[in-house]
PDB file with SEQRES, HELIX, SHEET and CRYST1 records, atoms N, CA, C and O in Angstrom:
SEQRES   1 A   85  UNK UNK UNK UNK UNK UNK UNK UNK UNK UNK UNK UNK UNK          
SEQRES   2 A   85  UNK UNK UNK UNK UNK UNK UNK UNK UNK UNK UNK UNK UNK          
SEQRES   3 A   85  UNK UNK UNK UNK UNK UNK UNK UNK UNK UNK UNK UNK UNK          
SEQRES   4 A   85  UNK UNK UNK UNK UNK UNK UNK UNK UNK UNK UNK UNK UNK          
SEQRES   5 A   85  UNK UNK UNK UNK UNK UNK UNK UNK UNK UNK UNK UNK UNK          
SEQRES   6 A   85  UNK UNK UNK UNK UNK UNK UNK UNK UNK UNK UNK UNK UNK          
SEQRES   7 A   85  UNK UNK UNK UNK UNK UNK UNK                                  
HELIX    1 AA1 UNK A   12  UNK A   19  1                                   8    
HELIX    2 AA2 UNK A   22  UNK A   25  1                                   4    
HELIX    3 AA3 UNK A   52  UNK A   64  1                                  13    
HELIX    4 AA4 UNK A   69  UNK A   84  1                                  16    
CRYST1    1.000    1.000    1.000  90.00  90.00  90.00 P 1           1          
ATOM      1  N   UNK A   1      19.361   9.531  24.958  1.00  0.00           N  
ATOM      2  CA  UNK A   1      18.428   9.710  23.868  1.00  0.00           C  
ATOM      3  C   UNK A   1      18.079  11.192  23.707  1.00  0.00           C  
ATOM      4  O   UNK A   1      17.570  11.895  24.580  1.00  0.00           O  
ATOM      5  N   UNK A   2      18.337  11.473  22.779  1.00  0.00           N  
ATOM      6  CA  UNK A   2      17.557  13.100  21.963  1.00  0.00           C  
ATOM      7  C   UNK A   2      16.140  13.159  22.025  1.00  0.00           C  
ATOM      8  O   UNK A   2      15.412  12.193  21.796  1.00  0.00           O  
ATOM      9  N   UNK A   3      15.549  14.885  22.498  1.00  0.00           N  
ATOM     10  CA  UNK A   3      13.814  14.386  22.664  1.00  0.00           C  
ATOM     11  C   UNK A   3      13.532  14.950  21.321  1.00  0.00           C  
ATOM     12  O   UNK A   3      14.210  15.730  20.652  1.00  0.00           O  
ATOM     13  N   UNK A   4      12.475  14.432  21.084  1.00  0.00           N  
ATOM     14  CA  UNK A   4      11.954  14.094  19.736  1.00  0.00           C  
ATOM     15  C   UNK A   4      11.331  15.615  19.448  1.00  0.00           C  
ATOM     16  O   UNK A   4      10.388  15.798  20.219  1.00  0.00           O  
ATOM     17  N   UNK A   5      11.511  16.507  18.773  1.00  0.00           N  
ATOM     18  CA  UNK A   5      10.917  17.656  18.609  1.00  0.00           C  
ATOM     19  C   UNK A   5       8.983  17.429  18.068  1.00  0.00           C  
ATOM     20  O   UNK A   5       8.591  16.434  17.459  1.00  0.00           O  
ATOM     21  N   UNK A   6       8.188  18.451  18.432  1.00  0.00           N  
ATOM     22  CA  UNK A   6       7.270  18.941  18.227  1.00  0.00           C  
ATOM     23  C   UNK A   6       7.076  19.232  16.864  1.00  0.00           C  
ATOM     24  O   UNK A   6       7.857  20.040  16.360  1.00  0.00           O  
ATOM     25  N   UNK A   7       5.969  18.612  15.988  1.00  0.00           N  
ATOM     26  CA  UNK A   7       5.973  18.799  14.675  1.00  0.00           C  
ATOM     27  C   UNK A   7       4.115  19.931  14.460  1.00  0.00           C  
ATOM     28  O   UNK A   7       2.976  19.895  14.926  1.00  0.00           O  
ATOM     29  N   UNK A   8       5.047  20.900  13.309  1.00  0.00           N  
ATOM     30  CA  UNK A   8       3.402  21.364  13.043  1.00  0.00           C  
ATOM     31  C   UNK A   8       2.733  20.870  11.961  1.00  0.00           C  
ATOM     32  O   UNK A   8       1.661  21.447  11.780  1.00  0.00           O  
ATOM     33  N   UNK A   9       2.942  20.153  11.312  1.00  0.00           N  
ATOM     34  CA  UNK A   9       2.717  19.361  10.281  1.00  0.00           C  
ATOM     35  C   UNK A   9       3.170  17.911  10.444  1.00  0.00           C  
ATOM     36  O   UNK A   9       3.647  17.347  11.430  1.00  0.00           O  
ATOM     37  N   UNK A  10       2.819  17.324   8.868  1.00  0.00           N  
ATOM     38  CA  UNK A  10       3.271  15.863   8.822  1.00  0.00           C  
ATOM     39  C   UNK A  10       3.935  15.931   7.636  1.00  0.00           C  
ATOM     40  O   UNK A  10       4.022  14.873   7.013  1.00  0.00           O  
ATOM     41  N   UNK A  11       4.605  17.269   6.991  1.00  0.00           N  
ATOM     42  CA  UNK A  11       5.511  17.831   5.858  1.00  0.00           C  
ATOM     43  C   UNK A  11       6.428  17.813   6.916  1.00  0.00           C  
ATOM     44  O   UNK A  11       7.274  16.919   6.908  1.00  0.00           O  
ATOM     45  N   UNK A  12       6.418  18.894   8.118  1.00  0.00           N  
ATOM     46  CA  UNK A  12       7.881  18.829   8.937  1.00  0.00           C  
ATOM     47  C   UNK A  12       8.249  17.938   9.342  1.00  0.00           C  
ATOM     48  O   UNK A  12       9.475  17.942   9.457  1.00  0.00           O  
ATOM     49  N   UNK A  13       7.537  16.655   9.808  1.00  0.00           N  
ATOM     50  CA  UNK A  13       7.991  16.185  10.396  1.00  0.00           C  
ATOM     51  C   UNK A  13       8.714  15.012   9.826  1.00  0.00           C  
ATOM     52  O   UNK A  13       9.638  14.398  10.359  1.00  0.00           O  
ATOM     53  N   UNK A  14       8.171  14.791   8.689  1.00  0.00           N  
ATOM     54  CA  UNK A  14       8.854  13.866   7.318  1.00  0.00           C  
ATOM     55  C   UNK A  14       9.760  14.215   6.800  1.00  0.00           C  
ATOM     56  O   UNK A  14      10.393  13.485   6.036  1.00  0.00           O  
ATOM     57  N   UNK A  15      10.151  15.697   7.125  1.00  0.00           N  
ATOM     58  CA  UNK A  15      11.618  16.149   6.391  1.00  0.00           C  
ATOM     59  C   UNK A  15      12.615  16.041   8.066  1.00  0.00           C  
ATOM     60  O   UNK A  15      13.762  15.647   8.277  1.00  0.00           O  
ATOM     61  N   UNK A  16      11.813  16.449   8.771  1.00  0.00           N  
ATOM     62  CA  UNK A  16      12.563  15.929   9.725  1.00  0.00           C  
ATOM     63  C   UNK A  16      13.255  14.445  10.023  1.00  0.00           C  
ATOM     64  O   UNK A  16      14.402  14.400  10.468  1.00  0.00           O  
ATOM     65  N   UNK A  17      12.486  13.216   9.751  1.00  0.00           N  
ATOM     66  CA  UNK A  17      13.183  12.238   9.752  1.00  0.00           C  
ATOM     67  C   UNK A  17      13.701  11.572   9.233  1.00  0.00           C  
ATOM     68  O   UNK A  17      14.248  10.522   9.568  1.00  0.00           O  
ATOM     69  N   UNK A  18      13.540  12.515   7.517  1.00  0.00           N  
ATOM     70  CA  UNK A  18      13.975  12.118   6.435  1.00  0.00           C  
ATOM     71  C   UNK A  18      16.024  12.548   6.674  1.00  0.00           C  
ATOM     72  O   UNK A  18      16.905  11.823   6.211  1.00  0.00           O  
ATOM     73  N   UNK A  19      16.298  13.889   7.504  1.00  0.00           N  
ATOM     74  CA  UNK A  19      17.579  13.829   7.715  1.00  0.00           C  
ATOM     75  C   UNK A  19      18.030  13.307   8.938  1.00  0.00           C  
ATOM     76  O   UNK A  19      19.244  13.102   8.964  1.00  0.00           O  
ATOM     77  N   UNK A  20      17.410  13.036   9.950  1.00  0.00           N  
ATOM     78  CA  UNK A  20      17.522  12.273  11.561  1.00  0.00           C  
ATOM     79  C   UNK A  20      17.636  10.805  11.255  1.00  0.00           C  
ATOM     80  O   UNK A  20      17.173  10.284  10.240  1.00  0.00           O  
ATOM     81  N   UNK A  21      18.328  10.141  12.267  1.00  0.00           N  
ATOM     82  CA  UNK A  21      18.277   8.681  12.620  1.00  0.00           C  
ATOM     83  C   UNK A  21      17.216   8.444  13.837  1.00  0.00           C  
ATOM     84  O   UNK A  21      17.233   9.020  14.925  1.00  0.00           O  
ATOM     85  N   UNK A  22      16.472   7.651  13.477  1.00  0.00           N  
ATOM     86  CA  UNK A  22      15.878   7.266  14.744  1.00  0.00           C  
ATOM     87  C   UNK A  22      16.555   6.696  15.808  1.00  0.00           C  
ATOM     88  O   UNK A  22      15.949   6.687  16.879  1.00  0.00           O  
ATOM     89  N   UNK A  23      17.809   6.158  15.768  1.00  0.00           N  
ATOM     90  CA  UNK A  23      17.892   5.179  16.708  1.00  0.00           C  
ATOM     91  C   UNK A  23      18.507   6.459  17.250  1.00  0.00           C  
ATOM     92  O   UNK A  23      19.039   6.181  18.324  1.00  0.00           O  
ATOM     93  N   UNK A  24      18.643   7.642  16.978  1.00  0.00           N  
ATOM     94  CA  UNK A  24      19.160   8.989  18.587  1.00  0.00           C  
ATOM     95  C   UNK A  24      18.347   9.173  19.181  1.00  0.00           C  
ATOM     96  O   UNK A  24      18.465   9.537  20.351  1.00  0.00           O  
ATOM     97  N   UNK A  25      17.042   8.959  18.499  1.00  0.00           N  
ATOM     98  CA  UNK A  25      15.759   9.563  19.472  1.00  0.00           C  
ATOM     99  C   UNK A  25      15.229   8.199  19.816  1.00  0.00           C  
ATOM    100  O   UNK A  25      14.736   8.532  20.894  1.00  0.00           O  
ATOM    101  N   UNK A  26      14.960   6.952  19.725  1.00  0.00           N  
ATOM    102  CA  UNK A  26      14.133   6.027  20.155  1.00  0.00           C  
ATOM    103  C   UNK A  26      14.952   4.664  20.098  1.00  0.00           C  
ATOM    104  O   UNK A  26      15.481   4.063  19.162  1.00  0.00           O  
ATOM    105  N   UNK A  27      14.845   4.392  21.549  1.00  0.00           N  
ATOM    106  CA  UNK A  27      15.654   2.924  22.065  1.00  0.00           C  
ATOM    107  C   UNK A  27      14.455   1.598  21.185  1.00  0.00           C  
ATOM    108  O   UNK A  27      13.313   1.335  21.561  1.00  0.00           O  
ATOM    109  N   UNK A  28      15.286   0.893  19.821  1.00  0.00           N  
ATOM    110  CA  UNK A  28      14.864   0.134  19.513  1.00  0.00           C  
ATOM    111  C   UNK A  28      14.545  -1.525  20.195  1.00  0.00           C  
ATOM    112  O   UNK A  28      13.780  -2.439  19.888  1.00  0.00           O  
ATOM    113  N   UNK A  29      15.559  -1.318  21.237  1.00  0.00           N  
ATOM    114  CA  UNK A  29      15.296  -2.595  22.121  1.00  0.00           C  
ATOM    115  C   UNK A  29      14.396  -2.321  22.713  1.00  0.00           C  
ATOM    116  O   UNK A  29      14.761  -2.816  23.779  1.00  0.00           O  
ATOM    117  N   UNK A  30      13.128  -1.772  22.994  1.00  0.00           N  
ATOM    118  CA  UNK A  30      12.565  -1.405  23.723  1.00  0.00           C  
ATOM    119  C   UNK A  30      11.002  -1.578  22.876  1.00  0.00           C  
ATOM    120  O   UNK A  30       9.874  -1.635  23.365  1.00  0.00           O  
ATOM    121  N   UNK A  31      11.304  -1.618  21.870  1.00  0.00           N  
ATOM    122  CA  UNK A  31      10.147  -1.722  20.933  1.00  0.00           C  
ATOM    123  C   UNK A  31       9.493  -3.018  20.899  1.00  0.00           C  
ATOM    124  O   UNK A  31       9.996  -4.138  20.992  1.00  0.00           O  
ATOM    125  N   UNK A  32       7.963  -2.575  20.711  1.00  0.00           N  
ATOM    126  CA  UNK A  32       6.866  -3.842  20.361  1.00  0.00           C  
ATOM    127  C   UNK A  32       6.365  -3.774  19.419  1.00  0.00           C  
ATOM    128  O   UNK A  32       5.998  -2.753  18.838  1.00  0.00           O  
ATOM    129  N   UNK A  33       6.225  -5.261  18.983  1.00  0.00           N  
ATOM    130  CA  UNK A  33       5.438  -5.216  17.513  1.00  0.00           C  
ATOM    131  C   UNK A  33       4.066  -5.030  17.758  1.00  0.00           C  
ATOM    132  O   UNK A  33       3.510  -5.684  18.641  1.00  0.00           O  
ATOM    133  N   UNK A  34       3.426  -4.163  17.034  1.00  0.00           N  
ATOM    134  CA  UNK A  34       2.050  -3.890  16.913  1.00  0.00           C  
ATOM    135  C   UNK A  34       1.369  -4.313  15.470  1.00  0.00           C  
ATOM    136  O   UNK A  34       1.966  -4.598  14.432  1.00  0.00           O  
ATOM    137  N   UNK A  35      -0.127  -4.269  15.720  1.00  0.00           N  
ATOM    138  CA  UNK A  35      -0.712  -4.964  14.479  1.00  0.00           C  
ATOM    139  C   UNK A  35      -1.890  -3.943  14.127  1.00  0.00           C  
ATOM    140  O   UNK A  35      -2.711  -3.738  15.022  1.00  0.00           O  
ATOM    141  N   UNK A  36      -1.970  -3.610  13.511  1.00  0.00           N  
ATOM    142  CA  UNK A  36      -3.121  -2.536  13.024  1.00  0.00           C  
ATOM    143  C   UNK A  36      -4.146  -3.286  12.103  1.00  0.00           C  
ATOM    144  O   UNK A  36      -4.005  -3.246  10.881  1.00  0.00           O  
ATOM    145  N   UNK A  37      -5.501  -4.185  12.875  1.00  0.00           N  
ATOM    146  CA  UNK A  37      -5.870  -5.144  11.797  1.00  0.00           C  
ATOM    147  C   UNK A  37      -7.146  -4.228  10.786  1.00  0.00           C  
ATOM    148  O   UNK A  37      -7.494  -4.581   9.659  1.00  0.00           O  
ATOM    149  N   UNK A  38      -7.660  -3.059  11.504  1.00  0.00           N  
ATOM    150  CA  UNK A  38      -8.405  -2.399  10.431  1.00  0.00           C  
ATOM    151  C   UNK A  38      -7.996  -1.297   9.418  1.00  0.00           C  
ATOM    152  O   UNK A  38      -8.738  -0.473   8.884  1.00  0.00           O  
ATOM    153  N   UNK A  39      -6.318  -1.495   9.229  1.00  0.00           N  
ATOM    154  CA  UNK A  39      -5.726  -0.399   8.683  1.00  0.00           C  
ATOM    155  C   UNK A  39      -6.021  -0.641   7.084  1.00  0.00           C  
ATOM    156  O   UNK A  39      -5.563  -1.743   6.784  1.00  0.00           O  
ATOM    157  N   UNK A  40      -6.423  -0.212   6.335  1.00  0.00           N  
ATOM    158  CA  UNK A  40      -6.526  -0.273   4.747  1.00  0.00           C  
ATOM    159  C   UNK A  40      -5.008   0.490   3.866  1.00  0.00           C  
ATOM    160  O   UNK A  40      -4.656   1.669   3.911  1.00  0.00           O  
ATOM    161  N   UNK A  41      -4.507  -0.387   3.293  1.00  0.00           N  
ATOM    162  CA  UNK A  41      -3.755   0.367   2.251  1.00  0.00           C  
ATOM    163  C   UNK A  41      -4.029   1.080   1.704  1.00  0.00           C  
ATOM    164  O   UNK A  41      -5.175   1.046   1.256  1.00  0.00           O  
ATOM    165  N   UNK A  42      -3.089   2.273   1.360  1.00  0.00           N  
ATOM    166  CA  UNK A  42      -2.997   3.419   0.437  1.00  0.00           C  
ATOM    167  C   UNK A  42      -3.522   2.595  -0.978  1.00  0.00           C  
ATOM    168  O   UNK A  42      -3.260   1.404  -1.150  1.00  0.00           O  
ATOM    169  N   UNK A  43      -4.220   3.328  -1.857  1.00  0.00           N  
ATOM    170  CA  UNK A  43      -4.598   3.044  -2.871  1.00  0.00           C  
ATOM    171  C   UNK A  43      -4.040   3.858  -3.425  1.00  0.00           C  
ATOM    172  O   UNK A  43      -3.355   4.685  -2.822  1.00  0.00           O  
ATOM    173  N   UNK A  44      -4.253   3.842  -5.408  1.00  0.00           N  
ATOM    174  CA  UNK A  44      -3.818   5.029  -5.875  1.00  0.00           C  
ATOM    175  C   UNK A  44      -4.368   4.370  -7.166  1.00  0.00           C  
ATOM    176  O   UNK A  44      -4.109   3.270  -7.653  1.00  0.00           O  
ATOM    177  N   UNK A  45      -5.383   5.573  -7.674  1.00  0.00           N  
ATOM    178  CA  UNK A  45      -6.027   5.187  -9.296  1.00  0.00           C  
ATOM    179  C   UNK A  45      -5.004   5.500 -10.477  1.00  0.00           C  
ATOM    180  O   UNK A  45      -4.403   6.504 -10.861  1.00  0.00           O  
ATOM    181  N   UNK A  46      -5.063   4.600 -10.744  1.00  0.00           N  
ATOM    182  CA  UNK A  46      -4.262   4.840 -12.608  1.00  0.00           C  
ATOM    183  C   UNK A  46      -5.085   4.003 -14.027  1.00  0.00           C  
ATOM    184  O   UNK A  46      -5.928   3.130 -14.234  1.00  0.00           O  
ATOM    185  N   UNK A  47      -4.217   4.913 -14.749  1.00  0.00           N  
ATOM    186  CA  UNK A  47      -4.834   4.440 -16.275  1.00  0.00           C  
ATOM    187  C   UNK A  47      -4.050   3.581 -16.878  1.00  0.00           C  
ATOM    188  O   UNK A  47      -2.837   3.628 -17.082  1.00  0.00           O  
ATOM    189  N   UNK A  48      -5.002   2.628 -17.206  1.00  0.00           N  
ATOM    190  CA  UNK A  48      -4.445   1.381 -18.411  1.00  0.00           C  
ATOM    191  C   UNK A  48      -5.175   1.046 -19.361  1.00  0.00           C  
ATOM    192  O   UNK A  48      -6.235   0.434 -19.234  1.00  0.00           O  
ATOM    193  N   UNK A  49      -4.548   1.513 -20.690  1.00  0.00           N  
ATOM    194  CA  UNK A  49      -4.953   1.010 -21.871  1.00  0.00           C  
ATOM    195  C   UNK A  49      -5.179  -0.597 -21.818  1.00  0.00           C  
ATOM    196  O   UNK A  49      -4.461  -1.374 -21.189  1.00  0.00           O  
ATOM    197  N   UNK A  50      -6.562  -1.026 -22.769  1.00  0.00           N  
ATOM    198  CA  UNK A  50      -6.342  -2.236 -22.777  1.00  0.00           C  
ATOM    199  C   UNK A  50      -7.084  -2.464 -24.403  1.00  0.00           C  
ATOM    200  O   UNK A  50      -7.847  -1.545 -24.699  1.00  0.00           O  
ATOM    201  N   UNK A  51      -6.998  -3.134 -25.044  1.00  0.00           N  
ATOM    202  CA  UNK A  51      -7.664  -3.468 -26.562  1.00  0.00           C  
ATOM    203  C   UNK A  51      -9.106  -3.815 -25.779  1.00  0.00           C  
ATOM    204  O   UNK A  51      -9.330  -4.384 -24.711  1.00  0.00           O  
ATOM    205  N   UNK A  52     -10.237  -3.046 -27.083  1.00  0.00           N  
ATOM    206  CA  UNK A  52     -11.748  -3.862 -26.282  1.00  0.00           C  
ATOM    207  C   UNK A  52     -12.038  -5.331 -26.339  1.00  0.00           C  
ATOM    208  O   UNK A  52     -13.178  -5.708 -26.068  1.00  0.00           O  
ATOM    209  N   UNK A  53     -11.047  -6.252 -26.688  1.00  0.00           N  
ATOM    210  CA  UNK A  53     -11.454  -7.456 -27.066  1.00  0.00           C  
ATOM    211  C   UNK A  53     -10.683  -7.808 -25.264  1.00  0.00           C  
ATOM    212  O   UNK A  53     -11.555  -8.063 -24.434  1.00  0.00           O  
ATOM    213  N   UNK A  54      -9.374  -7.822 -24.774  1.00  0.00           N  
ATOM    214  CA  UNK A  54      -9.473  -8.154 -24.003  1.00  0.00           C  
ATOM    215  C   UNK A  54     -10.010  -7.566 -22.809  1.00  0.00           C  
ATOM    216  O   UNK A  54      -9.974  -8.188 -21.747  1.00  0.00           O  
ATOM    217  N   UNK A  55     -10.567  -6.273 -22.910  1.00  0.00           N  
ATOM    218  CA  UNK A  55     -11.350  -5.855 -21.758  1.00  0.00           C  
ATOM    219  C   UNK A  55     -12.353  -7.133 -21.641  1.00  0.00           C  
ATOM    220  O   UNK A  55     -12.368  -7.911 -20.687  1.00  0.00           O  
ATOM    221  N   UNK A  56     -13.112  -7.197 -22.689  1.00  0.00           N  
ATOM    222  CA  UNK A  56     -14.160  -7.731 -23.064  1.00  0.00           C  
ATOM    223  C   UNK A  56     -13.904  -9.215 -22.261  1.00  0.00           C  
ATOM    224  O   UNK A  56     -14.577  -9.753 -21.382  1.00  0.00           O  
ATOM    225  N   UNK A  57     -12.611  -9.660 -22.951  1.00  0.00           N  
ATOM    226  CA  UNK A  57     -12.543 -11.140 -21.912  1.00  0.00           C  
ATOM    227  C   UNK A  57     -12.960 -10.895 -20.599  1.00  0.00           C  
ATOM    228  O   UNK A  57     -13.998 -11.209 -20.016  1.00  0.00           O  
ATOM    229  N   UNK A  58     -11.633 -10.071 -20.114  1.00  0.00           N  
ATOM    230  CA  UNK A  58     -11.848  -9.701 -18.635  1.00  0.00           C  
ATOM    231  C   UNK A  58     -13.333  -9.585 -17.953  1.00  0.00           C  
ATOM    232  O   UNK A  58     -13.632 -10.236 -16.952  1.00  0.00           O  
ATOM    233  N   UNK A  59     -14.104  -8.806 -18.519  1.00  0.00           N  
ATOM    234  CA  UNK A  59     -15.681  -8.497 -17.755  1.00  0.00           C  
ATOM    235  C   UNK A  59     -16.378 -10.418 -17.838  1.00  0.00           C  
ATOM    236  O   UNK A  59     -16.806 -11.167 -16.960  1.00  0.00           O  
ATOM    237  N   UNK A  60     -16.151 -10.610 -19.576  1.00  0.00           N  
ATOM    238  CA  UNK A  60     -17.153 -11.853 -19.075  1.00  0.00           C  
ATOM    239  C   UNK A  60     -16.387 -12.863 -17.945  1.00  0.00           C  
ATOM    240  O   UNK A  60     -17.043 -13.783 -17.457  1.00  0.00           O  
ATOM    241  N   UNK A  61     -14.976 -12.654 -17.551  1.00  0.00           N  
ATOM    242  CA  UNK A  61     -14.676 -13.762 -16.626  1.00  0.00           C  
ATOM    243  C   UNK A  61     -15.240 -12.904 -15.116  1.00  0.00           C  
ATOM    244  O   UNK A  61     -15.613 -13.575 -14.154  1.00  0.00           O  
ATOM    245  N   UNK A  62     -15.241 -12.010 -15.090  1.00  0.00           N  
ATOM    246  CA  UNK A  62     -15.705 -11.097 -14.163  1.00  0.00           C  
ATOM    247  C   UNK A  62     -16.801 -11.107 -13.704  1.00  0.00           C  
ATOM    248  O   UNK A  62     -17.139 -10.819 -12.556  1.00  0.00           O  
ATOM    249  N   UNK A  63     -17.550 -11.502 -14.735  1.00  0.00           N  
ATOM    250  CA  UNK A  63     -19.063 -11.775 -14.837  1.00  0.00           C  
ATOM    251  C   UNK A  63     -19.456 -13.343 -14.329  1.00  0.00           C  
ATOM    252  O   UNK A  63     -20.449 -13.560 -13.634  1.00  0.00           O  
ATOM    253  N   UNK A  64     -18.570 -14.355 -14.763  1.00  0.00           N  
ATOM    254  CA  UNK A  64     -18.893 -15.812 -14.295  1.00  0.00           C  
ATOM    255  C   UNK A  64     -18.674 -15.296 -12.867  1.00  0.00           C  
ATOM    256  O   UNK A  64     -19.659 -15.174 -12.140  1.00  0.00           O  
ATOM    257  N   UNK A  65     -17.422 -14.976 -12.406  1.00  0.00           N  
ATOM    258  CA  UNK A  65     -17.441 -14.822 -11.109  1.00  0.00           C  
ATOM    259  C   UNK A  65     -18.080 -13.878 -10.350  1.00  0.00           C  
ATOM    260  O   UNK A  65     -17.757 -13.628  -9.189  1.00  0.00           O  
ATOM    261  N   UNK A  66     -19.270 -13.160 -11.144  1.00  0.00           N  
ATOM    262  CA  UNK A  66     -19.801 -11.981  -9.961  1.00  0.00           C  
ATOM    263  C   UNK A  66     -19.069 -11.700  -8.835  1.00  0.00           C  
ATOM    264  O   UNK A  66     -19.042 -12.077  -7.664  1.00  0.00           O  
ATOM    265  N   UNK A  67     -18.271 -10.647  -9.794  1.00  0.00           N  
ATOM    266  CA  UNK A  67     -17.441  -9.834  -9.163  1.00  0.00           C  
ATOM    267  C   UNK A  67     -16.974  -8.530  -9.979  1.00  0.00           C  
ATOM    268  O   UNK A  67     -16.612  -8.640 -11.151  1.00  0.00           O  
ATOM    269  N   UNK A  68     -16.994  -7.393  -9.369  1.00  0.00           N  
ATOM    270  CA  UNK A  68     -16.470  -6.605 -10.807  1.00  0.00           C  
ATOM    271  C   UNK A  68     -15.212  -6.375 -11.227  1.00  0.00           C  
ATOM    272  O   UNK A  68     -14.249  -6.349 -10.460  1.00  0.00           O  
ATOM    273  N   UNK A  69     -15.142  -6.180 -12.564  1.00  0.00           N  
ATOM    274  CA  UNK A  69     -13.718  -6.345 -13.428  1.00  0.00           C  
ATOM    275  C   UNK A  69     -12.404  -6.061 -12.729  1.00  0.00           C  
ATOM    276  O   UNK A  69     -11.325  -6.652 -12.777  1.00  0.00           O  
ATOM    277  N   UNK A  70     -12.810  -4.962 -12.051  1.00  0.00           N  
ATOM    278  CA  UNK A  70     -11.520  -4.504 -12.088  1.00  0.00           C  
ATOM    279  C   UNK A  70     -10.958  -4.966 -10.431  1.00  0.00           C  
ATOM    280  O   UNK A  70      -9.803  -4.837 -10.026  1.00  0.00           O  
ATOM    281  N   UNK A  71     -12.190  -5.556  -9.611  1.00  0.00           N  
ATOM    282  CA  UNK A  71     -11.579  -6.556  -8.490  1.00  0.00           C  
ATOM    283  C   UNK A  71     -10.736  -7.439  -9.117  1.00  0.00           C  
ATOM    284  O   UNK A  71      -9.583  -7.567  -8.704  1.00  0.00           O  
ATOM    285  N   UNK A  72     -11.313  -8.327 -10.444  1.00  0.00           N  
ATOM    286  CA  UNK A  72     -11.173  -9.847 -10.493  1.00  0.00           C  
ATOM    287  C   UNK A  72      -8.978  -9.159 -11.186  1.00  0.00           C  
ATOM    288  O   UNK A  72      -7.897  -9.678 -10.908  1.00  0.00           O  
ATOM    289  N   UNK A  73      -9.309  -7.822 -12.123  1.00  0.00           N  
ATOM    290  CA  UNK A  73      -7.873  -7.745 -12.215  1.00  0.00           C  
ATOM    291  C   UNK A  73      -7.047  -7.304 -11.318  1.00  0.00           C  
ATOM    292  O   UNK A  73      -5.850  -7.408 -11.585  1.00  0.00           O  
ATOM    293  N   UNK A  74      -7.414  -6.738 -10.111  1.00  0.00           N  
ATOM    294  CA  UNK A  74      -6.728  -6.905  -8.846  1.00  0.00           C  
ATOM    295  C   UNK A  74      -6.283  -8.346  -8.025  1.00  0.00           C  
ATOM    296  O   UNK A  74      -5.186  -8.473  -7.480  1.00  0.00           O  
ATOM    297  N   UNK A  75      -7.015  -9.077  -8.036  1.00  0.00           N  
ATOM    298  CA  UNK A  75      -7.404 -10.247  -7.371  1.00  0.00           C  
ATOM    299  C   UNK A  75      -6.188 -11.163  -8.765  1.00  0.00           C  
ATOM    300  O   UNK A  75      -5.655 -12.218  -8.423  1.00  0.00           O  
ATOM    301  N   UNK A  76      -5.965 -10.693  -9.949  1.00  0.00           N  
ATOM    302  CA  UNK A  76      -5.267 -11.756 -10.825  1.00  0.00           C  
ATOM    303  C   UNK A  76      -3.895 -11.144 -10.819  1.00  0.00           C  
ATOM    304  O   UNK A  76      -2.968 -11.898 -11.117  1.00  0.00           O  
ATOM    305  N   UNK A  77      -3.537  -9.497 -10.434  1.00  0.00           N  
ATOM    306  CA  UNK A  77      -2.171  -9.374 -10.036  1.00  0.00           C  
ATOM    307  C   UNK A  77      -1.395  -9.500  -8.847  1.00  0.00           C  
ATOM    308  O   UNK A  77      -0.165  -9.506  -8.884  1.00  0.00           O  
ATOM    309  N   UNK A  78      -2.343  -9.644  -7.331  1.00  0.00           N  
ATOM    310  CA  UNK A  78      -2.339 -10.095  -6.498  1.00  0.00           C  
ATOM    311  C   UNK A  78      -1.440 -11.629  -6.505  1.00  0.00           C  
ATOM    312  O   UNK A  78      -0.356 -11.844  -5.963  1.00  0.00           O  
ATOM    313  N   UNK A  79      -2.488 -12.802  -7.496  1.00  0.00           N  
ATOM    314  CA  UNK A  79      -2.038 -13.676  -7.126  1.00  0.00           C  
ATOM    315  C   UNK A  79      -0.201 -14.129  -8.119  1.00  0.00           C  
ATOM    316  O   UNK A  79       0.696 -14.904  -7.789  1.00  0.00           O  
ATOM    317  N   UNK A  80      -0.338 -13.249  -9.290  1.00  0.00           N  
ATOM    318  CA  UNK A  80       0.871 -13.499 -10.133  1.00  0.00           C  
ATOM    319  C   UNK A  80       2.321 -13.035  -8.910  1.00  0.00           C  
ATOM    320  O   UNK A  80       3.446 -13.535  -8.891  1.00  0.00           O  
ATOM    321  N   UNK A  81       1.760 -11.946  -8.012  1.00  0.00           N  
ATOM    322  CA  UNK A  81       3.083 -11.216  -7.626  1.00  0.00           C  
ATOM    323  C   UNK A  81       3.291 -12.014  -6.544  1.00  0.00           C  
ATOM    324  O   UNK A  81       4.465 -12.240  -6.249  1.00  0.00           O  
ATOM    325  N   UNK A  82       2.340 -12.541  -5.817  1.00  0.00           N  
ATOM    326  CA  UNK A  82       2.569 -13.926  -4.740  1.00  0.00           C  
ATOM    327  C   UNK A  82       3.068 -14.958  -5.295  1.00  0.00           C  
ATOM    328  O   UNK A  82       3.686 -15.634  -4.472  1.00  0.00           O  
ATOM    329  N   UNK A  83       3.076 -15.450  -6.500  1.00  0.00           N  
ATOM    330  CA  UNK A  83       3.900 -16.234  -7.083  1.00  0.00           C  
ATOM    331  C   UNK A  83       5.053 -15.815  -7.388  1.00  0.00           C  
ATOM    332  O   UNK A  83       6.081 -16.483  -7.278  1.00  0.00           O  
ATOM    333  N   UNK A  84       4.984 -14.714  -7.782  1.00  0.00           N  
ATOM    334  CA  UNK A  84       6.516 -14.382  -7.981  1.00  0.00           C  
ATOM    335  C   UNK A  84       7.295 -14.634  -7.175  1.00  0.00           C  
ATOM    336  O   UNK A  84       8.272 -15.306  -7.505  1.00  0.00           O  
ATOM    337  N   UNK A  85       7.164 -14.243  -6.003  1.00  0.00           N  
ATOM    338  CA  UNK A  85       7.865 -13.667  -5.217  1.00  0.00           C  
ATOM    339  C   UNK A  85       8.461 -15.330  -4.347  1.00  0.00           C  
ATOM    340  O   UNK A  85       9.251 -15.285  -3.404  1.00  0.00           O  
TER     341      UNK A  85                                                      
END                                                                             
């Protein structure tokens, strides 16, 4: 096994393994699965047009469910892409 170089960043070290194979530097038989249960996903804000009539739906269903809008449209692409899939 190759030793894993010293990174001064987390730019070097991503271009670093962006051209390296791991399996020179790290015996995959050797690996354990780990679980990270308080890890939160990367988020990332974006813009979406929507007509005010169906915003408008959206909040009052948002509203039966006290919850805010833009959970309940998280929470409704959530469940379409679990169906998809």
């Amino acid at each position: 096994m190759k030793k894993i170089p010293e990174f001064k960043t987390e730019s070097e070290e991503r271009e670093f393994w962006e051209k390296n194979d791991s399996s020179d530097y790290l015996d995959w038989k050797k690996a354990e699965q780990v679980v990270f249960p308080s890890l939160k996903p990367t988020t990332k804000a974006i813009s979406l047009r929507l007509s005010e009539s169906m915003l408008a739906q959206i909040k009052v269903e948002a509203n039966k469910r006290d919850i805010p809008y833009q959970s309940l449209m998280k929470m409704w692409l959530s469940e379409h892409l679990s169906h998809s899939a």
